[in-house]
ZATORZA-950258 format. One record per residue (C-alpha): residue number from 1; residue in one letter; x negated, y negated, z negated. Coordinates in Angstrom, 3 decimals, decimal comma. Layout:
BEGIN
 seq type       px       py       pz
 NUM    A        X        Y        Z
...
***
This chain:
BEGIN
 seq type       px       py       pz
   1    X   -2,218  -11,132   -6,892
   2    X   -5,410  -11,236   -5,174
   3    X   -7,712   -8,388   -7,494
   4    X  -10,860   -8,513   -5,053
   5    X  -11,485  -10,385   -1,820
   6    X   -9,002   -9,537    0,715
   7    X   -7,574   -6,933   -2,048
   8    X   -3,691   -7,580   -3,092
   9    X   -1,903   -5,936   -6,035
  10    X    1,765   -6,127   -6,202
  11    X    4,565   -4,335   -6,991
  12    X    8,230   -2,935   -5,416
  13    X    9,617   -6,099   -5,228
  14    X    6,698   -7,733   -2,543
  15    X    6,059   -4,368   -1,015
  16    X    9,764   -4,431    0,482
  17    X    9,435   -8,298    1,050
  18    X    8,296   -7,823    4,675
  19    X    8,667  -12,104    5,287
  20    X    6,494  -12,369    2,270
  21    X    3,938  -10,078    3,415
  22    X    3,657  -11,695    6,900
  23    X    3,208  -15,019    5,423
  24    X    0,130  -14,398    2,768
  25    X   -1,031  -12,130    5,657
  26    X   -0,696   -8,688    4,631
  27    X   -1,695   -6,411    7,671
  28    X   -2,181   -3,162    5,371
  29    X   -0,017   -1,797    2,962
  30    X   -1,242    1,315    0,357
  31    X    1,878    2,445   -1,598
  32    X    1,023    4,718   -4,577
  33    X    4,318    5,336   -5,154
  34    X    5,800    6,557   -1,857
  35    X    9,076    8,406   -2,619
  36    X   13,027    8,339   -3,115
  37    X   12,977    9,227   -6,492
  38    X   13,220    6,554   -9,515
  39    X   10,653    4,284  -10,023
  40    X    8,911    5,295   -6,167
  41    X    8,805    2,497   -3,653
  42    X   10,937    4,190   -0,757
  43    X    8,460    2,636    2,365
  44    X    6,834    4,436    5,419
  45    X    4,933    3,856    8,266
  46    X    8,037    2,923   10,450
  47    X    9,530    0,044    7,571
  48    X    6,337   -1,523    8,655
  49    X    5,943   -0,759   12,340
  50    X    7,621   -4,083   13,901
  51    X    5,210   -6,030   11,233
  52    X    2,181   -4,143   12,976
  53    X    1,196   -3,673    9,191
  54    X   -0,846   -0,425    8,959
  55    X    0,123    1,744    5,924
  56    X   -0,624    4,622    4,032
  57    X    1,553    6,525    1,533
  58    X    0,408    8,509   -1,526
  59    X    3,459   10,267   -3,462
  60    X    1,791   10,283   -6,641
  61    X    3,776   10,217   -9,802
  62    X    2,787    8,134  -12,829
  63    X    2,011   11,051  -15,367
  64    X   -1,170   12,039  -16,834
  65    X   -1,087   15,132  -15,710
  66    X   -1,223   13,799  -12,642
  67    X   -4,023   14,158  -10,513
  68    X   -4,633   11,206   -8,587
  69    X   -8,384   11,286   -7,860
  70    X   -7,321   13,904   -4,703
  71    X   -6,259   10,957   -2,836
  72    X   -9,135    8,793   -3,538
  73    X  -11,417    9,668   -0,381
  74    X   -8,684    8,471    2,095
  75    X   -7,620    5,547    0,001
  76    X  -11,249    4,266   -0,088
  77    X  -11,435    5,025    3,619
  78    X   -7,962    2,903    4,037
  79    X   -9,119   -0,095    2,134
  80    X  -12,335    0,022    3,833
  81    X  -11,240    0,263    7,332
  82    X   -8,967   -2,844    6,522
  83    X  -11,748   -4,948    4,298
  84    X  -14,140   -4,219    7,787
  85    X  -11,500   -5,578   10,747
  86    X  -11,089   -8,660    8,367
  87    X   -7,436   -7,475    6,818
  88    X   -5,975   -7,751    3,813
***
């Protein structure tokens, strides 16, 4: 779903639909959920590399406790960066 101009939300299921991506024209990828463990989204740099999708990985962990707001500087900087070369 399209949150903000250019902005996509989704979930496991389209983030490991590379086809998908490429064809609503995905060319950055933030996954706050980067891991192996249950309910992470196992994806990396190199899943996208062929795709020339540009992606950065947070392993947060959805608890409260959880501090989250340490990774908000380089997320900003990520969407940014793709919002000002005309990504999405």
């Amino acid at each position: 779903d399209e949150v903000h101009p250019g902005v996509f939300l989704g979930d496991r299921t389209i983030a490991l639909d590379k086809a998908k991506l490429k064809e609503i024209g995905i060319t950055h990828v933030l996954n706050a959920a980067e891991g192996k463990k249950f309910h992470s989204v196992n994806t990396c740099s190199a899943f996208y590399a062929d795709d020339v999708i540009a992606y950065l990985g947070v392993a947060a962990i959805d608890i409260p406790a959880f501090n989250l707001s340490a990774f908000f500087e380089k997320c900003t900087d990520f969407i940014h960066e793709a919002l000002s070369t005309q990504g999405k």
